[in-house]
C-alpha positions as CSV (number, residue, x, y, z in Angstrom):
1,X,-85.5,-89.2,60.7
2,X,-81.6,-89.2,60.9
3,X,-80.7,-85.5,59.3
4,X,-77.6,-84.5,59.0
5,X,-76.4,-80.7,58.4
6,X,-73.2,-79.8,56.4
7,X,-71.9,-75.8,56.8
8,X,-70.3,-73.8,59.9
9,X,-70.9,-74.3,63.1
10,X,-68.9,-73.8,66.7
11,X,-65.7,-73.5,67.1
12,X,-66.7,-70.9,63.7
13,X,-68.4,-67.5,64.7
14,X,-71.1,-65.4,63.0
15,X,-74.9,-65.5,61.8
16,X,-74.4,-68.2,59.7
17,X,-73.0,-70.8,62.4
18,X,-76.0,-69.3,64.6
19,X,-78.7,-70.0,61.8
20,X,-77.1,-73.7,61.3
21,X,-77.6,-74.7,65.2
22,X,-80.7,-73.0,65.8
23,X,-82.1,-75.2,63.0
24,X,-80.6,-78.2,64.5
25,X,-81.9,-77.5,67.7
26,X,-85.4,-76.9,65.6
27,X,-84.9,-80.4,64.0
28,X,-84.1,-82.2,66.9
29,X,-87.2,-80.7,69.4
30,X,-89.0,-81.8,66.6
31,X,-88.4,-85.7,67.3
32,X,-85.4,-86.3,64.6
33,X,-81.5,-87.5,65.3
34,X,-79.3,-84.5,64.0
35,X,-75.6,-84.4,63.4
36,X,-74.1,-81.7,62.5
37,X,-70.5,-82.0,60.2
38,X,-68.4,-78.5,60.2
39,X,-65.0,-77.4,59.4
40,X,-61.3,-78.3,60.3
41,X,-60.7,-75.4,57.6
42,X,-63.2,-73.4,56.5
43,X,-61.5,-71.2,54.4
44,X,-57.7,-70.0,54.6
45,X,-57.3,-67.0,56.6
46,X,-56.1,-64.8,53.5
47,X,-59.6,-65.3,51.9
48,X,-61.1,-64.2,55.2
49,X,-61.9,-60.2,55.8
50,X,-62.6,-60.2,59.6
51,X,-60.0,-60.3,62.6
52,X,-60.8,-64.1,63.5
53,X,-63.3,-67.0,62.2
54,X,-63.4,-68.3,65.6
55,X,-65.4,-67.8,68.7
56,X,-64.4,-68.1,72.5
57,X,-68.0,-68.9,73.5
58,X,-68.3,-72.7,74.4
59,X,-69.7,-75.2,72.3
60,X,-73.6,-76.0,72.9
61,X,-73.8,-78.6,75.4
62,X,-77.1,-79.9,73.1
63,X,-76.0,-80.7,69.9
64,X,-73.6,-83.2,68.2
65,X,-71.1,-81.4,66.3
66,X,-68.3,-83.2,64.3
67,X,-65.1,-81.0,62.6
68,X,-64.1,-83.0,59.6
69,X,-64.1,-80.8,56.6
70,X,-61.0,-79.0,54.8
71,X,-62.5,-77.2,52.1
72,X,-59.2,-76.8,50.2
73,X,-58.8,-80.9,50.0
74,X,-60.7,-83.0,47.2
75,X,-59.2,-85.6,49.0
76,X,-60.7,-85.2,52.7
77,X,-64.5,-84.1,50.6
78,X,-64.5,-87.5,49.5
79,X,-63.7,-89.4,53.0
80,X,-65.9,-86.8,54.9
81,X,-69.1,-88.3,52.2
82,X,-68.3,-92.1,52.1
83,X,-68.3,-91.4,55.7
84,X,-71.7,-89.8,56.0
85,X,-73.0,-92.0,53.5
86,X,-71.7,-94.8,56.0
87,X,-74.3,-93.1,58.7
88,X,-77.1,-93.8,56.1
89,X,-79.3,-90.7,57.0
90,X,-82.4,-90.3,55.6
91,X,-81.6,-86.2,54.8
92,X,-78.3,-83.9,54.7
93,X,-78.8,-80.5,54.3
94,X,-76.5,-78.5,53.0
95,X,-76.3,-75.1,54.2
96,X,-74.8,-72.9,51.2
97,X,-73.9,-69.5,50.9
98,X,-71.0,-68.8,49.0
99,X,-69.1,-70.0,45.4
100,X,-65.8,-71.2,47.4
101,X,-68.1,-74.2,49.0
102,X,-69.6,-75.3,46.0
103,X,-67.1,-78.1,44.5
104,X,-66.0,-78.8,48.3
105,X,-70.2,-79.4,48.9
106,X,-70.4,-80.5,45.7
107,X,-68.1,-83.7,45.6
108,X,-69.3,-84.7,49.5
109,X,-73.2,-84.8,48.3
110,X,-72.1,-87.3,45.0
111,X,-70.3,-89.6,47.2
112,X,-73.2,-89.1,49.5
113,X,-75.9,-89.6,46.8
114,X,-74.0,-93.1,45.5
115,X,-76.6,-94.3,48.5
116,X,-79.9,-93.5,46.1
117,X,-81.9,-93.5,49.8
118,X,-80.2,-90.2,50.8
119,X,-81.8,-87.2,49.9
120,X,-79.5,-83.5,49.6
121,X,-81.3,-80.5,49.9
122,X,-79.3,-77.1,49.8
123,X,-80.4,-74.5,51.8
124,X,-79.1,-71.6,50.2
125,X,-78.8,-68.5,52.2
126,X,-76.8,-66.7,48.8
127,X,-76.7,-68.4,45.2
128,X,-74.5,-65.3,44.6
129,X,-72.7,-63.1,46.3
130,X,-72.9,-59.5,46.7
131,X,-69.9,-59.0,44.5
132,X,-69.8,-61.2,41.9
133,X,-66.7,-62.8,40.5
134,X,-65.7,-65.0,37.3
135,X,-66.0,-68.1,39.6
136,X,-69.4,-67.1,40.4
137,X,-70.8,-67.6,36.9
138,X,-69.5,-71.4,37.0
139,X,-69.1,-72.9,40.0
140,X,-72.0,-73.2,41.4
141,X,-73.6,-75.5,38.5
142,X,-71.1,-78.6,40.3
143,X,-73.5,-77.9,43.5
144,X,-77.0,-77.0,41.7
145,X,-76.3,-80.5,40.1
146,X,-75.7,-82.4,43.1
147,X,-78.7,-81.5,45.1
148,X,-82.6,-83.1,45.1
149,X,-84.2,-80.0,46.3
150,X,-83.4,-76.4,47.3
151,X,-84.9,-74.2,50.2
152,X,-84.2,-70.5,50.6
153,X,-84.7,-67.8,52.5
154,X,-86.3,-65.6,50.1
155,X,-87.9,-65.6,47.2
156,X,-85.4,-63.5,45.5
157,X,-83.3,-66.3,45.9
158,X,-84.8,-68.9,44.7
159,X,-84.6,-66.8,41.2
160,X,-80.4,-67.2,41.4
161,X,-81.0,-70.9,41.6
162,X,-83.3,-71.1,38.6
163,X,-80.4,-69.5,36.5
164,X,-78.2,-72.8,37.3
165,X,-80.8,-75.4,38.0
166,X,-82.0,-76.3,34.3
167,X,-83.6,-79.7,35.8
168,X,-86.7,-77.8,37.7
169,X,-85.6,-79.4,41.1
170,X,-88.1,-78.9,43.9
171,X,-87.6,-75.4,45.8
172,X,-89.5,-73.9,48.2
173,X,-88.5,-71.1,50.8
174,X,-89.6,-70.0,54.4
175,X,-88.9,-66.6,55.6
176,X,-85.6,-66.2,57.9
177,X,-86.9,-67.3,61.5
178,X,-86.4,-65.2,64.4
179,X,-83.0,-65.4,66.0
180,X,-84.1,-66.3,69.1
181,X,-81.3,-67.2,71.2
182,X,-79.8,-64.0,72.1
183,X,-81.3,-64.0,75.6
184,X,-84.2,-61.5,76.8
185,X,-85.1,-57.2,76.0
186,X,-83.3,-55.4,78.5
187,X,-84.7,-51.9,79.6
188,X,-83.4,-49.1,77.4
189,X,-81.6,-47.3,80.4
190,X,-80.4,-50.8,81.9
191,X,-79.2,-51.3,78.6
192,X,-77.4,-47.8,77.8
193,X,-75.7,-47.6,81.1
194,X,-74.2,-50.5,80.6
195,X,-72.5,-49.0,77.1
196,X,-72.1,-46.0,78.4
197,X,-74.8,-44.2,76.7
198,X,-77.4,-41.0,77.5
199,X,-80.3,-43.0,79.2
200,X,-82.4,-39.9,77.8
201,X,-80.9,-40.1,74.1
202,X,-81.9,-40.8,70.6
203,X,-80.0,-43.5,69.0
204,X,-80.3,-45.3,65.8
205,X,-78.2,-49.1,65.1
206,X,-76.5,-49.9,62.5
207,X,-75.3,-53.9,63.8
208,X,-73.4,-56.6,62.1
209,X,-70.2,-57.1,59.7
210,X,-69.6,-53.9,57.9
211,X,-69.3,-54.7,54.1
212,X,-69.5,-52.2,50.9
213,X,-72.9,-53.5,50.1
214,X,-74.5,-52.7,53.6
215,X,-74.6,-49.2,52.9
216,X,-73.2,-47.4,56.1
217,X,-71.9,-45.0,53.9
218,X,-75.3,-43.9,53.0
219,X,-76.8,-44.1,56.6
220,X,-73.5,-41.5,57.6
221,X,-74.2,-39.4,54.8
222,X,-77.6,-39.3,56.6
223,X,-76.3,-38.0,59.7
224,X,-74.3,-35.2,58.1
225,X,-78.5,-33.7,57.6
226,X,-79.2,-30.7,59.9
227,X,-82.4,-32.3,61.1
228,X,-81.1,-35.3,62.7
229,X,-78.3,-33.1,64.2
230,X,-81.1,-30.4,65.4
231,X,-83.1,-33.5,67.0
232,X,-79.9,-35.2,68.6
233,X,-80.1,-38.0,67.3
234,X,-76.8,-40.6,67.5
235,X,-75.7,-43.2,65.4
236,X,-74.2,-46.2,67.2
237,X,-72.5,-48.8,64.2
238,X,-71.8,-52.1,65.8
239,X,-69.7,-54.2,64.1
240,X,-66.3,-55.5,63.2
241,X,-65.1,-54.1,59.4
242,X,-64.6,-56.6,57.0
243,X,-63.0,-54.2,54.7
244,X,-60.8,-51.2,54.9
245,X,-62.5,-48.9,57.6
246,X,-61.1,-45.8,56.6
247,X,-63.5,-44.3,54.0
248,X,-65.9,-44.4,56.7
249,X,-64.2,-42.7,59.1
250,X,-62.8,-40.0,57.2
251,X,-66.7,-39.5,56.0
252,X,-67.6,-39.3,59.7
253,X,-64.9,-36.6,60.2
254,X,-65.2,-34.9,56.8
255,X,-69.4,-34.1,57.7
256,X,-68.3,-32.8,61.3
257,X,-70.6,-35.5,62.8
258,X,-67.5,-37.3,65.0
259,X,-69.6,-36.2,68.1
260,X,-73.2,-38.3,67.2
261,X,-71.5,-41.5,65.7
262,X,-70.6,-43.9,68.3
263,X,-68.4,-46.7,67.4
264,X,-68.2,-49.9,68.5
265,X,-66.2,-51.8,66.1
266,X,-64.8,-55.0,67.3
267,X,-67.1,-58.4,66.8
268,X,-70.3,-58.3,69.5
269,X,-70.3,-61.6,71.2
270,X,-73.8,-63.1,71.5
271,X,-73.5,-62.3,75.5
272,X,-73.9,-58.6,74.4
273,X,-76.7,-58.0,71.6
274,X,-79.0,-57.6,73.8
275,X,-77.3,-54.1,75.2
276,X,-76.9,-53.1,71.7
277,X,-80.7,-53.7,70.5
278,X,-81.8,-52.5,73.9
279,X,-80.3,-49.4,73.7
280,X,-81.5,-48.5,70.3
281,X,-85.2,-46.8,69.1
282,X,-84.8,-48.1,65.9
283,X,-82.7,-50.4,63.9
284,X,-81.4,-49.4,60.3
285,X,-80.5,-51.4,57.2
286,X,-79.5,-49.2,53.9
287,X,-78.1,-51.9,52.3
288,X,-77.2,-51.4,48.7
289,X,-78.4,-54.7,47.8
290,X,-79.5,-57.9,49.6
291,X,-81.2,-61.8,49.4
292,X,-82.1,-61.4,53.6
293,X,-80.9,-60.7,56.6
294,X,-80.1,-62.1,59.7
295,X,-80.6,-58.4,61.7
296,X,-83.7,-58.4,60.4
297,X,-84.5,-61.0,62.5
298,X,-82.7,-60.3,65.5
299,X,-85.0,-57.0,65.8
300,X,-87.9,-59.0,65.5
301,X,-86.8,-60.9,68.4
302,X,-86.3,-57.8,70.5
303,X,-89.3,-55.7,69.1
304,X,-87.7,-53.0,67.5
305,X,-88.4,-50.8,64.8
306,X,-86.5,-51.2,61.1
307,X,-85.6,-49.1,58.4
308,X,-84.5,-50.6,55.5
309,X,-83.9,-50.2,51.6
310,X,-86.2,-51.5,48.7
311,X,-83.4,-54.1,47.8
312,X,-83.5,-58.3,47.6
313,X,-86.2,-59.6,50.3
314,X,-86.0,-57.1,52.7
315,X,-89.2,-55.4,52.0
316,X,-91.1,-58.7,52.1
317,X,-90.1,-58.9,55.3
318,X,-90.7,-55.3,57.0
319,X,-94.0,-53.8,56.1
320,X,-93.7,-50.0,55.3
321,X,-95.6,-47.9,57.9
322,X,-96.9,-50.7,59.9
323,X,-93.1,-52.3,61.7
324,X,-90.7,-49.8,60.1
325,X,-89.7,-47.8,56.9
326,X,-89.0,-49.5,53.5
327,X,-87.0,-46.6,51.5
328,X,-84.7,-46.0,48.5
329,X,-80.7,-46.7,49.3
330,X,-79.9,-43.6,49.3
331,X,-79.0,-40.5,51.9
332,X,-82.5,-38.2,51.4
333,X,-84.8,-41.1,51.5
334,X,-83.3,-42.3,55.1
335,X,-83.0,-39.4,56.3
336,X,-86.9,-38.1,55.9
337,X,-87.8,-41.8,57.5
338,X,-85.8,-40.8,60.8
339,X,-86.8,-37.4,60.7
340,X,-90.4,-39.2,60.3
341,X,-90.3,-41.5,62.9
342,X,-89.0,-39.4,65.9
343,X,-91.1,-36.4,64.5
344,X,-94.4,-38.6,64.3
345,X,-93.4,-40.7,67.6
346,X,-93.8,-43.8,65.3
347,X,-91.8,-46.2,68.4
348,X,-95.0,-47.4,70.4
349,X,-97.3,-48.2,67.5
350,X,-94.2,-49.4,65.3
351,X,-93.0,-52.2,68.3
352,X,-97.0,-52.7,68.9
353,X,-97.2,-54.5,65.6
354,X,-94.2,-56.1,65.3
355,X,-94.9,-58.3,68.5
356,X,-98.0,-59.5,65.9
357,X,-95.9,-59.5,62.9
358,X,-92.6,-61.8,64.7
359,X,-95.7,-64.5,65.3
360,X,-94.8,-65.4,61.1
361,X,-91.0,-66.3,61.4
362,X,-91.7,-69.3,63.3
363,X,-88.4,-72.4,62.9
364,X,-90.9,-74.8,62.3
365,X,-91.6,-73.4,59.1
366,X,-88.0,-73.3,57.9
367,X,-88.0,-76.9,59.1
368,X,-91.0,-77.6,57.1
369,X,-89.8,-76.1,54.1
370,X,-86.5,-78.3,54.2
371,X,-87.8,-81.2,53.8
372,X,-90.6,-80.6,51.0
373,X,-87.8,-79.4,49.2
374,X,-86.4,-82.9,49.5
375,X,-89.9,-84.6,49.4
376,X,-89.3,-85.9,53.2
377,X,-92.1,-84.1,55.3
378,X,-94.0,-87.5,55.8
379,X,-91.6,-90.1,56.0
């Protein structure tokens, strides 16, 4: 089939644009023509929390990548449709995850879908955000209404749909595949040489964009426990802030703890995950709430323990006792799991099942799951 896929992609950074290309590359080893349409603006820089949306990695050589969309113009949405609608592809998936997009996506799927052949699916990674706005209760119906079918990532969110989609649209949802592209496991002392780190350490990661609703807070308040202190244990957060960094750190100084928290707080290129998952023992998630997430994944990739919190889909993902720890977002509760894991030697049994466990979060699946959603699996 000819499939095209709307959302960000290179020249944008992040795991979003990774999730989008890694499913085209999906689509296209699995015999179908992919193009992929991203952003001349994706959003204006004001609305954006980080120190850049771009990238200096080059573009992949393997897939077909067109900018054309403003998302601030009604006039460009309607060009950049007629014009896909001109390509007559068989499926365009839209990949969603947040309000802004939805009349930009919304107006480029109805002059898509004036061609009844075309099917939209929505591949929503968020129906709503982790702070909801008043724009959040509304805009999103112009999108729901736009789109033949809906995959997600988790179940959770396939509920958020159901609370705009009053039509009972096809939905179906495929856990979040293993990122997979972040090249190979490198040996923990390879890897904590090469950041500077005690090769005979303890360290725990916290990776990724730090936002309110990821929970550092929590994992810091953590570390200020004699126990992980007494069994010198060190934090390393790895991450660029998307908000004002400040509470953190004066948290960090305020518990005395300046000496086991190791930051590294400026975007991590794709080049270097690998050092920062290789260094670790285990991988920590206290988020405050959650759909899914993309880190998840990446530690399935490179076989290392999780902890996370009993919030959205992340316990469906990480079994409690048999891959990692599934807690309460709170201090206490992560706390005794650390304490737990080192104390009990929980890392050789723990990566021991999840090189079983990773076998699930196959891309076929996700691709699978798209196109049921639009009733396209056999054509």
């Amino acid at each position: 089939m000819r499939i095209v896929i709307i959302g960000t992609a290179h020249p944008y950074r992040g795991g979003l644009a990774a999730f989008n290309q890694r499913l085209a590359a999906q689509f296209q080893k699995e015999g179908h023509e992919v193009e992929m349409y991203t952003f001349t603006l994706q959003y204006p820089s004001f609305l954006f929390p980080g120190k850049t949306q771009f990238t200096d990695a080059p573009a992949p050589e393997d897939l077909n990548i067109t900018r054309r969309i403003n998302s601030c113009n009604p006039f460009n949405w309607i060009s950049v449709g007629r014009e896909i609608r001109n390509k007559k592809p068989d499926v365009v998936v839209f990949a969603y995850w947040m309000s802004f997009m939805a009349p930009c996506f919304g107006t480029i799927a109805r002059q898509i879908k004036r061609d009844k052949t075309i099917r939209c699916v929505a591949l929503v990674h968020n129906m709503l955000p982790h702070d909801h706005k008043a724009i959040d209760r509304f805009l999103p119906y112009y999108f729901v209404k736009a789109m033949d079918g809906f995959t997600t990532l988790s179940e959770a969110v396939i509920a958020d749909i159901n609370h705009f989609d009053h039509a009972g649209k096809p939905k179906t949802w495929a856990p979040h595949p293993i990122y997979d592209h972040y090249g190979s496991l490198l040996d923990k002392s390879e890897a904590r040489h090469a950041l500077g780190l005690d090769p005979a350490g303890r360290y725990v990661l916290f990776f990724g964009f730090i936002r309110d609703y990821k929970g550092l807070d929590l994992l810091i308040d953590a570390f200020g426990d004699p126990r992980l202190q007494d069994m010198g244990v060190k934090l390393i957060v790895a991450g660029e802030f998307y908000g004002n960094p400040q509470p953190y750190l004066d948290r960090i100084r305020s518990l005395d703890i300046s000496d086991i928290v190791v930051l590294h707080n400026d975007y991590i290129p794709d080049t270097q995950v690998n050092l920062y998952f290789g260094a670790a023992d285990i991988v920590a998630q206290p988020y405050k709430n959650a759909t899914q997430s993309g880190v998840t994944q990446v530690a399935f990739h490179f076989e290392k323990p999780m902890l996370v919190t009993n919030v959205g889909g992340l316990a469906e993902i990480v079994p409690d006792g048999k891959i990692g720890y599934v807690v309460e977002p709170n201090a206490q509760a992560i706390t005794d799991a650390l304490v737990h894991y080192y104390q009990e030697e929980k890392e050789q049994p723990f990566t021991e099942a999840l090189r079983e466990e990773k076998k699930k979060y196959t891309w076929d699946r996700m691709t699978k799951a798209v196109l049921q959603a639009c009733g396209c699996e056999k054509r």
